[in-house]
C-alpha positions, 0 to 999 in steps of 0.5 A, spaced: 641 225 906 646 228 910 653 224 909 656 225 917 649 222 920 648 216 913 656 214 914 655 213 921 649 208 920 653 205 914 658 203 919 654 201 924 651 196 919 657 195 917 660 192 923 654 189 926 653 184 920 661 183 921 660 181 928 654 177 927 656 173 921 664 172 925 659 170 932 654 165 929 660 162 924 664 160 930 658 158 934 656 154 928 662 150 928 662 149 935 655 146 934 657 142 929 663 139 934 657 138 940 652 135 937 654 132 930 660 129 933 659 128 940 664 132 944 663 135 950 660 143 951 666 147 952 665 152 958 662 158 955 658 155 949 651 157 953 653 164 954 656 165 947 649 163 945 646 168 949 651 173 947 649 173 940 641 172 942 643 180 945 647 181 937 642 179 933 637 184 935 642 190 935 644 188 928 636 188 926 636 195 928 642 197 924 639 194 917 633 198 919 636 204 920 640 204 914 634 201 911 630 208 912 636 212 910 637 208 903 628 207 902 629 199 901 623 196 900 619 192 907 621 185 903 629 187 902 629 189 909 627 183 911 631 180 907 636 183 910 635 182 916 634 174 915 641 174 913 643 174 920 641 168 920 645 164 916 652 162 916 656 167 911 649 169 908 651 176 912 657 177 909 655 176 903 649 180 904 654 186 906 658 185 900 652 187 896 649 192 900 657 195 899 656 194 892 649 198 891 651 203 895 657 205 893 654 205 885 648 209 888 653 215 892 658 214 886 652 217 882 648 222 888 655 225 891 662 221 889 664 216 892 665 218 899 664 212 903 666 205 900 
């Protein structure tokens, strides 16, 4: 596995998960102020909504592409990927996969990512 190409998938993951995971808290809260309290959509909720319909994918891109480099099994992936889905789920998940590939480059090459 080369490191240039392997450390720019790992960052891209990486950031995809933090993107998606802020975007979806944010939209969380203001779906909680809508419809749990009855206040008012601010202007620009609709196309928050969309935006992150466009984030998603891209995340779920990144998670397979990292998936091929590090040879996660199917279910892992898909795991993975559904973290995406759940408030604070892809941050934690981020952390752990954080976590599994420094273990696994601390024993193939030393340390050079996290």
């Amino acid at each position: 596995m080369k490191r240039d190409g392997f450390a720019k998938q790992w960052m891209f993951y990486r950031i995809m998960a933090v993107v998606v995971g802020s975007v979806l808290l944010v939209l969380t809260g203001f779906l909680i102020s809508v419809r749990g309290l009855q206040n008012e959509e601010p202007a620009f909720y609709a196309a928050a909504w969309t935006a992150h319909g466009y984030l998603f994918p891209v995340y779920v891109v990144a998670t397979f592409m990292l998936s091929t480099k590090l040879k996660w099994s199917f279910g892992k992936t898909i795991l993975i990927m559904l973290a995406g889905t759940i408030p604070f789920m892809s941050f934690l998940t981020e952390r752990n996969v954080a976590k599994e590939v420094s273990r696994s480059n601390d024993a193939a090459a030393g340390g050079f990512l996290v």
